[in-house]
TIMARVEX-129740 format. One record per residue (C-alpha): residue in one letter; x, y, z. Coordinates in nm, 3 decimals, m for minus. Layout:
N
ROVEX  resn       xx       yy       zz
ROVEX     A        X        Y        Z
...
end
This chain:
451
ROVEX  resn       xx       yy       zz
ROVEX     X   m0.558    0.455   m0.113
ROVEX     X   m0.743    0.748   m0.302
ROVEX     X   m1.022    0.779   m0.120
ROVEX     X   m1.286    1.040   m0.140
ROVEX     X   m1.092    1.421   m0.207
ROVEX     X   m0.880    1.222   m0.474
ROVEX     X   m1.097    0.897   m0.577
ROVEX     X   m1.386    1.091   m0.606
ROVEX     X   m1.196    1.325   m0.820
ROVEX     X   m1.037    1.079   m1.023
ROVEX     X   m1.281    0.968   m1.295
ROVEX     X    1.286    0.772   m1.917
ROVEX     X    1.394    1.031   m1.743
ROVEX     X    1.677    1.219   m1.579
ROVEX     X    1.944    0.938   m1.670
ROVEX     X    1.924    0.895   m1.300
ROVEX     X    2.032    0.575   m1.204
ROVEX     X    2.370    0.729   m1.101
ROVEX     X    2.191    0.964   m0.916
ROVEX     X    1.969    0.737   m0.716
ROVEX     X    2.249    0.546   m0.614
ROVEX     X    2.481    0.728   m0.540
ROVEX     X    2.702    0.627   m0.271
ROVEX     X    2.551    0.218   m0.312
ROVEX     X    2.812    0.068   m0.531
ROVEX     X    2.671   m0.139   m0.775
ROVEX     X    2.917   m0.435   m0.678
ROVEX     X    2.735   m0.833   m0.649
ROVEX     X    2.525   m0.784   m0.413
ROVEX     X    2.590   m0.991   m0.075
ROVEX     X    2.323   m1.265   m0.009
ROVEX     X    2.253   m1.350    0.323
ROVEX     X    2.349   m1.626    0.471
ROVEX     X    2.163   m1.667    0.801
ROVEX     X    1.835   m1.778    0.620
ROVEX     X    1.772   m2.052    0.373
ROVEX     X    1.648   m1.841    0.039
ROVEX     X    1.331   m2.062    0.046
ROVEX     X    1.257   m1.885    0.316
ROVEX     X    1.180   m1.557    0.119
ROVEX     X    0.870   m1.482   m0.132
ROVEX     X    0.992   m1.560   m0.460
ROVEX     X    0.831   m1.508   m0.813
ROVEX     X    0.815   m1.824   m1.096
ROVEX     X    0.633   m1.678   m1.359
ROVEX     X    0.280   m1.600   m1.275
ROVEX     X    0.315   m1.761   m0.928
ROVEX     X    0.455   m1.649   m0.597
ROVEX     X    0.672   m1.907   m0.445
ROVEX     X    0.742   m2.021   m0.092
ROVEX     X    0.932   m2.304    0.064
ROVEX     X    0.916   m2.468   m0.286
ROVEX     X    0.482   m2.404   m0.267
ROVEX     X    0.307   m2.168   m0.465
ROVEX     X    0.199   m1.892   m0.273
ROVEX     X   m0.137   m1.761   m0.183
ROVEX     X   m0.273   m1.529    0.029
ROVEX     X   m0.566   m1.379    0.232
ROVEX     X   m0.478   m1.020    0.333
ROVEX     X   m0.516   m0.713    0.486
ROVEX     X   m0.384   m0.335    0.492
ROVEX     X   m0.310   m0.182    0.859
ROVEX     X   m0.108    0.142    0.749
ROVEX     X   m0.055    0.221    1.157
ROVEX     X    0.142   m0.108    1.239
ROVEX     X    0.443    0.084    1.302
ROVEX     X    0.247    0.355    1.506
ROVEX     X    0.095    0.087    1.712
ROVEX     X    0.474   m0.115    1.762
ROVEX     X    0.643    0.236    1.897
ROVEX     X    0.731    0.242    2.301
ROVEX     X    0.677    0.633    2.263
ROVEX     X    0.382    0.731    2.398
ROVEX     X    0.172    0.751    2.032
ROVEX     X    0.276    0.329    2.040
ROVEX     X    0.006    0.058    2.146
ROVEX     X    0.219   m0.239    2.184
ROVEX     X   m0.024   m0.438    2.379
ROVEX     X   m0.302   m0.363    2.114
ROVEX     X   m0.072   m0.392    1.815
ROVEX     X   m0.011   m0.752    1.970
ROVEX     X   m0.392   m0.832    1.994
ROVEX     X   m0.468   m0.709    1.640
ROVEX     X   m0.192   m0.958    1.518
ROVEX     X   m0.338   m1.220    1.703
ROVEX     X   m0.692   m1.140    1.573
ROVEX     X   m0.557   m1.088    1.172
ROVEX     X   m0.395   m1.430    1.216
ROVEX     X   m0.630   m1.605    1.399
ROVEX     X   m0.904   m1.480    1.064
ROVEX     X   m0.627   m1.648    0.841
ROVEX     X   m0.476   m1.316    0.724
ROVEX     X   m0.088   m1.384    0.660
ROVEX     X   m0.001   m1.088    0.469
ROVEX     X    0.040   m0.723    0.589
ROVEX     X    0.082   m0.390    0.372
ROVEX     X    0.222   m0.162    0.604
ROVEX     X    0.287    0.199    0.590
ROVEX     X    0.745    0.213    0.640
ROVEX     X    0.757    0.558    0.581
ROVEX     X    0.596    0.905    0.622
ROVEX     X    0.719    1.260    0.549
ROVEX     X    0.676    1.557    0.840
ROVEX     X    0.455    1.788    0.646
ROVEX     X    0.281    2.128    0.610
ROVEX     X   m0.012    1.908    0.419
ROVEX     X   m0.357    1.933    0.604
ROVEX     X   m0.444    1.616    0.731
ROVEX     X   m0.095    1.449    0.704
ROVEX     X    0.057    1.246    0.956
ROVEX     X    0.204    1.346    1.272
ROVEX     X    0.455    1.224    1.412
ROVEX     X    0.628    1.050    1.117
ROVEX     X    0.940    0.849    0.999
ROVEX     X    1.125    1.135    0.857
ROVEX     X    1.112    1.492    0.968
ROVEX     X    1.335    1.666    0.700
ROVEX     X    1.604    1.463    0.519
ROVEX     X    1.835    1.311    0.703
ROVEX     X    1.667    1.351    1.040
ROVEX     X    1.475    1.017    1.109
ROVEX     X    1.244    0.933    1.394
ROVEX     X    1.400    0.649    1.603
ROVEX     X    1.081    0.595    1.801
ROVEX     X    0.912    0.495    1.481
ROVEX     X    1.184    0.294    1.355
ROVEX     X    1.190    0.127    1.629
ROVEX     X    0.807    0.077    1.596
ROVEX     X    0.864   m0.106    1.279
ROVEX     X    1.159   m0.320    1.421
ROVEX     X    0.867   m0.409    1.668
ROVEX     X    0.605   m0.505    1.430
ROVEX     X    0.784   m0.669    1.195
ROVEX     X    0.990   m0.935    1.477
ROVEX     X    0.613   m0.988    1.606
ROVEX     X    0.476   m1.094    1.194
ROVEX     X    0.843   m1.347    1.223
ROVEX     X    0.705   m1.523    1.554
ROVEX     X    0.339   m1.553    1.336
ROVEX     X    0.497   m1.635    0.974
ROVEX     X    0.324   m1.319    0.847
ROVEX     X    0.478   m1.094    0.534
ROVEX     X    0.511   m0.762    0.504
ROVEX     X    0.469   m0.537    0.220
ROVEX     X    0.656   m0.217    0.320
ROVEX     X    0.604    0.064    0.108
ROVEX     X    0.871    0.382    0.112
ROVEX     X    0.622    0.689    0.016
ROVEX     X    0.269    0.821   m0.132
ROVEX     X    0.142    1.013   m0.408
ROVEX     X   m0.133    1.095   m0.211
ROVEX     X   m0.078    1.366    0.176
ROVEX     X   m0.180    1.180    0.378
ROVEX     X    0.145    1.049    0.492
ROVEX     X    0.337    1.342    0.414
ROVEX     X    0.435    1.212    0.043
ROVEX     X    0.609    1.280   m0.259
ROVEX     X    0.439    1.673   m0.276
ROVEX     X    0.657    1.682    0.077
ROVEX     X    0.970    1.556   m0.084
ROVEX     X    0.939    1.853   m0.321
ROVEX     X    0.860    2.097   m0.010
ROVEX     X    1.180    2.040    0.159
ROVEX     X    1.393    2.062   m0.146
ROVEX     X    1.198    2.338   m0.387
ROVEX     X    1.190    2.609   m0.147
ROVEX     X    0.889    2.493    0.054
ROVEX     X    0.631    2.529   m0.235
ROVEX     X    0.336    2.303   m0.183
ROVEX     X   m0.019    2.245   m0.227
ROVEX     X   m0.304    2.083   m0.028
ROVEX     X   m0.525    1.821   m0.164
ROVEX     X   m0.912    1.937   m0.167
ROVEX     X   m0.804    2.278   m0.171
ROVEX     X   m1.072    2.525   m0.357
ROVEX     X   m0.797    2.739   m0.491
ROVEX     X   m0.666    2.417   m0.637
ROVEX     X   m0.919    2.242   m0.792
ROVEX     X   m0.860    1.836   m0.925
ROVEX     X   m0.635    1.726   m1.056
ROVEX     X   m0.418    2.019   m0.951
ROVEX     X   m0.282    1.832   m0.648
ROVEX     X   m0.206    1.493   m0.851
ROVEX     X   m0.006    1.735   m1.132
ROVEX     X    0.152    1.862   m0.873
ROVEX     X    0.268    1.557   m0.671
ROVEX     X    0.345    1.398   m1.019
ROVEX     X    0.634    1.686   m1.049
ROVEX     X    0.854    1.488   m0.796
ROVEX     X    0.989    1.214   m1.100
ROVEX     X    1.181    1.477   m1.247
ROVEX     X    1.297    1.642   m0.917
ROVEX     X    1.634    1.575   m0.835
ROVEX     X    1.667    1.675   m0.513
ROVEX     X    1.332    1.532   m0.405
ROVEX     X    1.430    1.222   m0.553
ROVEX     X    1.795    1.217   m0.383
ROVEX     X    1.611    1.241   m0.035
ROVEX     X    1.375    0.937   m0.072
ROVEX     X    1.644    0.755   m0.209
ROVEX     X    1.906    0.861    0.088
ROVEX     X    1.575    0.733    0.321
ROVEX     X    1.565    0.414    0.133
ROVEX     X    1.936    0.350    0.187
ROVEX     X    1.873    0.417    0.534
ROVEX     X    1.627    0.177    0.591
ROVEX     X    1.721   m0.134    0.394
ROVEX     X    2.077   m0.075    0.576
ROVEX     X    1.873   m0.145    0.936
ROVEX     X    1.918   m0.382    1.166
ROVEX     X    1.638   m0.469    1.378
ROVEX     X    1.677   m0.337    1.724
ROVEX     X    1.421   m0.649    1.862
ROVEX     X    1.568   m0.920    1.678
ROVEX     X    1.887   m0.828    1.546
ROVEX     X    1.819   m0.905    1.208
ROVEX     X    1.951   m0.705    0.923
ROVEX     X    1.614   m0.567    0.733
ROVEX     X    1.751   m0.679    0.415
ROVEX     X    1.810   m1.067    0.574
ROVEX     X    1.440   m1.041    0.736
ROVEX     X    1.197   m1.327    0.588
ROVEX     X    0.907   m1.142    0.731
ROVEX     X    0.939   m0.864    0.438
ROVEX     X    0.790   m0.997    0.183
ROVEX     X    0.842   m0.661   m0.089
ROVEX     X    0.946   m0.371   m0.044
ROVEX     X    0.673   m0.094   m0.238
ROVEX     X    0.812    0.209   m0.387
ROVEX     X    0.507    0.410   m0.299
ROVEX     X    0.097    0.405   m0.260
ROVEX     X   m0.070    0.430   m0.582
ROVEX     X    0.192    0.627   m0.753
ROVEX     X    0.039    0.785   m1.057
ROVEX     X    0.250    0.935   m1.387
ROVEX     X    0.022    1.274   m1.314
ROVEX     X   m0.364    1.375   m1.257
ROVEX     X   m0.414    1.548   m1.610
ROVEX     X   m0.325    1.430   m1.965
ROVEX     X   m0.099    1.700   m2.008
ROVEX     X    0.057    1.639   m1.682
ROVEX     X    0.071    1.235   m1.747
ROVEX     X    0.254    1.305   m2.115
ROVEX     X    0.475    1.514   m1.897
ROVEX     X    0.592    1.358   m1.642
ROVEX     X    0.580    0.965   m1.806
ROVEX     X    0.937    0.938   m1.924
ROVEX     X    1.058    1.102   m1.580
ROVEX     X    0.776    0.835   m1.402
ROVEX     X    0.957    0.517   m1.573
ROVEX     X    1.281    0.649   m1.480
ROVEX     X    1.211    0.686   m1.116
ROVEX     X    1.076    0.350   m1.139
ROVEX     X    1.357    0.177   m1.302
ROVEX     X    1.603    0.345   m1.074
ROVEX     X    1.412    0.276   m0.771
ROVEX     X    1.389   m0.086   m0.810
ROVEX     X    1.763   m0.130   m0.906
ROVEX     X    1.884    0.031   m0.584
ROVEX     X    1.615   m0.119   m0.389
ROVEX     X    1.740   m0.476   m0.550
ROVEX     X    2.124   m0.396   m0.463
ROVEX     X    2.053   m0.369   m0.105
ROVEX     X    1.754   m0.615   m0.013
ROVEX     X    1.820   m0.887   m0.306
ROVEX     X    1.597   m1.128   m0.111
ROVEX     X    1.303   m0.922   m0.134
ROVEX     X    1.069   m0.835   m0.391
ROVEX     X    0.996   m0.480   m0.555
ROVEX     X    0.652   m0.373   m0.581
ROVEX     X    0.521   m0.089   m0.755
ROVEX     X    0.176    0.021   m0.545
ROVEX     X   m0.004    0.085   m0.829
ROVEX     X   m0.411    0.070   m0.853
ROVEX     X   m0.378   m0.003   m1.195
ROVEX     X   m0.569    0.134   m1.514
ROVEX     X   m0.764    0.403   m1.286
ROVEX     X   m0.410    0.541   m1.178
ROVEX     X   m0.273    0.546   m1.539
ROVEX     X   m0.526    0.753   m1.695
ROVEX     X   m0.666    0.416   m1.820
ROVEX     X   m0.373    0.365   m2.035
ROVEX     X   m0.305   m0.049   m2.019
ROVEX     X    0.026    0.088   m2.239
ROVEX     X    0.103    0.294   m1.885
ROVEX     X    0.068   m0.017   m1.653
ROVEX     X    0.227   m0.222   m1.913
ROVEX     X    0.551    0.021   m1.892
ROVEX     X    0.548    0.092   m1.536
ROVEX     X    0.590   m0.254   m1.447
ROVEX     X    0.846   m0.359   m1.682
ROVEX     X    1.125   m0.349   m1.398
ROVEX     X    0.857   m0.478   m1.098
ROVEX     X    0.816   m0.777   m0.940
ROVEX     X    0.444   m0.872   m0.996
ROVEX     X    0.144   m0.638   m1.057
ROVEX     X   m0.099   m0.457   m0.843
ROVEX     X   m0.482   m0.354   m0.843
ROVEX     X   m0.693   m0.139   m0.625
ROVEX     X   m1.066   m0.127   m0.654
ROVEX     X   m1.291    0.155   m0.492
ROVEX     X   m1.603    0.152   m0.653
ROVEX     X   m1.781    0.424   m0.466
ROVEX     X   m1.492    0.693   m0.483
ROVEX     X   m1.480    0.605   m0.859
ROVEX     X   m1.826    0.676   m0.857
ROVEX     X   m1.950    0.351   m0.983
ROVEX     X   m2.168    0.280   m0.646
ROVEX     X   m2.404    0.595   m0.499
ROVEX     X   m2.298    0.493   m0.112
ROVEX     X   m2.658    0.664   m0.011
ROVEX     X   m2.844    0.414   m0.306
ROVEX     X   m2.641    0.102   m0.237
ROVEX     X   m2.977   m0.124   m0.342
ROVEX     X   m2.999    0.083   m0.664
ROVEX     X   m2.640    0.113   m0.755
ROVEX     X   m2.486   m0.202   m0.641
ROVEX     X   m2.543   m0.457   m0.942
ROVEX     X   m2.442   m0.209   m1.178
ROVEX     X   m2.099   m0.090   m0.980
ROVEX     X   m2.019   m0.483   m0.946
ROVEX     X   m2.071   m0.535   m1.313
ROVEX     X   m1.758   m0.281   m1.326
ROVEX     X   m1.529   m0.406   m1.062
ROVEX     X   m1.564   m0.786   m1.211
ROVEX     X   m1.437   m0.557   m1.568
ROVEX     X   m1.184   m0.380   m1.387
ROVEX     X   m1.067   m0.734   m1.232
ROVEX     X   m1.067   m0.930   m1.569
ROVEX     X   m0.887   m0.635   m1.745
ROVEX     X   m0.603   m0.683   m1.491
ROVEX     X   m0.614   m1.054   m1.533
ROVEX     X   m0.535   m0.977   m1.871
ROVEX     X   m0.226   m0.730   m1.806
ROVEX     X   m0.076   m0.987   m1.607
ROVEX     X   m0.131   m1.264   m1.795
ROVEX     X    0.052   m1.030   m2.085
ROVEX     X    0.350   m0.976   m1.850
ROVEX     X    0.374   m1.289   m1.725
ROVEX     X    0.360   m1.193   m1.376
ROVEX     X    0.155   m1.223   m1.067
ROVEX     X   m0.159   m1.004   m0.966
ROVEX     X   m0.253   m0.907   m0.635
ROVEX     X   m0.559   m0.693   m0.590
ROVEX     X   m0.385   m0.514   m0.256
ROVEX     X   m0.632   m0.280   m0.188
ROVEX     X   m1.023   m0.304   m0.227
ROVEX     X   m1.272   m0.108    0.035
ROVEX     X   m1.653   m0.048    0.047
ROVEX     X   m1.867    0.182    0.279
ROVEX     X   m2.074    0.027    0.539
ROVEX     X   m2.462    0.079    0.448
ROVEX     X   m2.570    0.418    0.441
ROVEX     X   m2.195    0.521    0.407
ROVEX     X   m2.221    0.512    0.847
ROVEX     X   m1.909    0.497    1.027
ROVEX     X   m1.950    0.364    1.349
ROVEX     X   m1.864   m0.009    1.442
ROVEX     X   m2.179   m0.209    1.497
ROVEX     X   m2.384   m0.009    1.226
ROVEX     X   m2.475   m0.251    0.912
ROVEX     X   m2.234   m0.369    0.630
ROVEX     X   m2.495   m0.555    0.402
ROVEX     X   m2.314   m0.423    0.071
ROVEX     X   m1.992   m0.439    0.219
ROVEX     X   m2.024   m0.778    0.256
ROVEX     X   m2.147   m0.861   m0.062
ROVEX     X   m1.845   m0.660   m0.197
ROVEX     X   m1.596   m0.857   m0.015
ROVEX     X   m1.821   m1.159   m0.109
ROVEX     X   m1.770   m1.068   m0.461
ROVEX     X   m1.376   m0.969   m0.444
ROVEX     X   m1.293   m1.347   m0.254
ROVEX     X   m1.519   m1.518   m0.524
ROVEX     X   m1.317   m1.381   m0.810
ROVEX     X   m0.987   m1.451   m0.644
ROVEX     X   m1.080   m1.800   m0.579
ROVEX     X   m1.247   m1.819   m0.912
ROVEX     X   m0.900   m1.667   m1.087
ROVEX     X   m0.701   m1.947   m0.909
ROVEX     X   m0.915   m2.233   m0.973
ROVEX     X   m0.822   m2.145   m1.359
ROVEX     X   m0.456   m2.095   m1.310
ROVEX     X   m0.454   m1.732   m1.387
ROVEX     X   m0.183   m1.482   m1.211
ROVEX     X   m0.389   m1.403   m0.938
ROVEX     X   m0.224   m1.430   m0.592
ROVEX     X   m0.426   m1.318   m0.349
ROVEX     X   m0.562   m0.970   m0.188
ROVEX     X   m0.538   m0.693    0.084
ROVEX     X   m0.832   m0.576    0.222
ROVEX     X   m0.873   m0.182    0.327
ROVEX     X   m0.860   m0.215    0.591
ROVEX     X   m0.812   m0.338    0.933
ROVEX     X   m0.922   m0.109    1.260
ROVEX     X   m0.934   m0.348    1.467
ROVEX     X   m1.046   m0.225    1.851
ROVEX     X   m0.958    0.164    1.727
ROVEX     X   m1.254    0.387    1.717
ROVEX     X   m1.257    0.772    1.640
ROVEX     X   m1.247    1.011    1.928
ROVEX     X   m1.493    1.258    1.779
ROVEX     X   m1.857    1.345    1.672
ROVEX     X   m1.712    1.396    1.303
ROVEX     X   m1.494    1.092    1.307
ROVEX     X   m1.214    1.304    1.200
ROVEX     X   m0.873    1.223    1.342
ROVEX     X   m0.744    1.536    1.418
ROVEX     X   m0.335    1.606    1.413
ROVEX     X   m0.129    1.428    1.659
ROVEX     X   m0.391    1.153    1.744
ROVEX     X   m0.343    0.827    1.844
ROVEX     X   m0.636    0.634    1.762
ROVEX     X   m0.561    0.437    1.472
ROVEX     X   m0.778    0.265    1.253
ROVEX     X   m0.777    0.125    0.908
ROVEX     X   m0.904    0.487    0.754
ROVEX     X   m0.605    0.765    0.748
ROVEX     X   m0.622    1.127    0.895
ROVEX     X   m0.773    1.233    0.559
ROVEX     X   m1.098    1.031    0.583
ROVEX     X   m1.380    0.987    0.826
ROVEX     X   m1.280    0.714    1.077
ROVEX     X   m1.481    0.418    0.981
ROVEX     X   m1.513    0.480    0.629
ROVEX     X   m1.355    0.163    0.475
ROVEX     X   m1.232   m0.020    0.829
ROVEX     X   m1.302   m0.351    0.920
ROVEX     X   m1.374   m0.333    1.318
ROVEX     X   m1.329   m0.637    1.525
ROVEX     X   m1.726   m0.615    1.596
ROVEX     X   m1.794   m0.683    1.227
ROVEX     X   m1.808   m1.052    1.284
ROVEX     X   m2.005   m1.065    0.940
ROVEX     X   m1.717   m0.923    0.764
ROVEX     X   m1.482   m1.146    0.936
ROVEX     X   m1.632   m1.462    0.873
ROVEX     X   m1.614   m1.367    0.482
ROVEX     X   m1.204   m1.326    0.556
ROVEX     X   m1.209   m1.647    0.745
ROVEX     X   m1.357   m1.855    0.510
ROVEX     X   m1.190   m1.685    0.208
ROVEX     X   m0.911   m1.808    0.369
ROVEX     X   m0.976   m2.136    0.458
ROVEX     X   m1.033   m2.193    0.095
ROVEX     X   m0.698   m2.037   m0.037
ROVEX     X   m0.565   m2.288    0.204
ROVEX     X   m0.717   m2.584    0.072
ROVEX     X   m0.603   m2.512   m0.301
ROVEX     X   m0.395   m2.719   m0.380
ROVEX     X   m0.027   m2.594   m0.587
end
């Protein structure tokens, strides 16, 4: 997500597909054969398919679902279990999950995480996603899995470049580097060989797994539903950066998904995008960055975009929805031009009075969410590409440890908002029974669509 320090601040290149797969021979690649291809999220157009039904879904982001399945002592397995329960029990059948995260200088990045330099890989965490992703088989959940961020807080692509540049970096929200001088910067990765090389070598890594709870092979797994090359990867923060870097940013792309297909060809690719807010507004942009991707992606955040004053919700709140039902039509359109599905996969809105604390009201939250399922359901009643939507995002029973809701290094208390953002922000607690009865019904109706 790009939440406040970037939302708020927000208003082909190389010739690289040698490079990014080097050592994967390009040869057929194998198809498994110990699950019947049904079995897998497929795409027909403008619909997703499964077991020969169109696919819909009610959804929900819980970036920590690997944190929570590690035995290591950061690792909740008994809560990760009860949060699965509770997500399924509201109807939610889709996941987007967090698969990797860089060890990083950046302030408020993640710590521990999948990868502490290249090459060295955290087996406790790996392990954590072998766990949550054999508990999603046993509840016919899918995963969306995505392999880095443009943004810290996970470490990122501005960590890639650390490790191979020299250890050069800058922090997001820093004075001395004002926006959009940490999006220009993070945007440099595309055309960084060696940065590029190292996510690529992780990706090779990971779609090679075998789970270490089921024995699956990753790339036979029918819980993983697409694999994502990043969170809301953008072509740059500036227009001088974006005509930059844009060449280099389709490159990465096209290289990405072809060595993502030759190892997982049962799985889609996914891009992460947020759509015309993280292409400078350029529909040409989204158009182009999508030309080798599965279906397209949306993410909506109308108070870090500015279009909702979180302290004036009554004031602000007919005019910001005016917006996101313009932003969601626009991408309606886009996909109906590509001829591929639409998920909105991440949407969030503050509790009233931007409070964080479980129990405190979510009036305008809930109409958001109202307004978000109402679109979806209207969008599928006319046949349009719309597939569904991920919520931002699930906390569940976590709650921050601190005064100042801010999750300090190291922590363990997971909820849907990342170590960048006040805890409580944009999570959905499992006290917010008026939230959850919007998700419940929501999907109740997806259900009763018929294909």
């Amino acid at each position: 997500m790009s939440h406040v320090s970037r939302r708020r601040l927000m208003g082909t290149g190389l010739g690289a597909l040698g490079m990014a797969l080097a050592g994967c021979a390009l040869a057929k690649p194998d198809v498994k054969t110990d699950a019947k291809s049904s079995d897998f999220v497929t795409v027909e157009g403008i619909h997703f398919k499964l077991k020969g039904e169109t696919y819909r879904y009610v959804g929900a982001n819980i970036w920590y679902g690997a944190y929570l399945g590690s035995a290591a002592s950061f690792g909740d397995r008994t809560r990760l279990i009860k949060e699965l329960d509770d997500l399924k029990a509201l109807g939610v059948i889709n996941l987007r999950v967090l698969a990797s995260s860089e060890l990083s200088p950046l302030i408020n990045s993640l710590d521990p995480a999948f990868s502490n330099k290249p090459g060295d890989y955290n087996s406790d965490l790996l392990t954590g996603l072998d766990f949550l992703l054999a508990e999603m088989h046993k509840r016919d959940m899918k995963a969306v899995l995505y392999l880095t961020n443009f943004w810290e807080w996970s470490g990122g692509m501005v960590t890639y470049q650390y490790w191979t540049n020299g250890g050069q970096y800058i922090n997001a929200g820093d004075p001395a580097h004002p926006w959009p001088a940490f999006a220009d910067f993070s945007s440099q990765f595309y055309a960084s060989g060696a940065a590029r090389q190292a996510y690529y070598d992780y990706i090779k890594m990971l779609l090679a797994r075998t789970n270490s709870i089921s024995g699956t092979p990753y790339k036979n797994e029918t819980a993983i539903m697409a694999w994502q090359l990043s969170n809301e990867p953008r072509p740059g923060g500036s227009a001088a950066s974006v005509k930059k870097n844009v060449a280099d940013y389709y490159g990465w792309i096209k290289d990405s998904a072809a060595l993502i297909r030759s190892l997982a060809p049962n799985h889609l690719v996914s891009l992460g995008h947020e759509g015309l807010m993280g292409a400078n507004n350029s529909e040409e942009i989204v158009i182009k960055a999508h030309e080798h991707i599965d279906y397209l992606t949306a993410h909506i955040w109308p108070q870090n975009w500015s279009w909702v004053d979180g302290k004036n919700l009554k004031g602000t709140f007919g005019a910001g929805a005016a917006k996101v039902q313009t932003y969601i039509d626009a991408h309606i359109a886009i996909a109906k031009t590509i001829n591929k599905p639409l998920v909105f996969e991440e949407f969030g809105f503050p509790r009233d009075d931007v409070a964080y604390e479980p129990g405190t009201p979510t009036t305008y939250k809930d109409k958001f969410y109202g307004l978000i399922y109402k679109a979806v359901e209207d969008a599928i009643a006319h046949n349009t590409p719309v597939a569904g939507s991920n919520f931002w995002a699930w906390g569940g029973a976590g709650r921050a440890l601190h005064s100042d809701y801010h999750m300090l290094r190291g922590e363990t208390a997971y909820v849907g908002d990342p170590p960048h953002e006040p805890q409580g922000w944009y999570s959905v607690f499992n006290t917010d029974t008026s939230t959850q009865a919007l998700i419940k019904t929501h999907g109740q109706h997806l259900i009763n669509i018929k294909s």
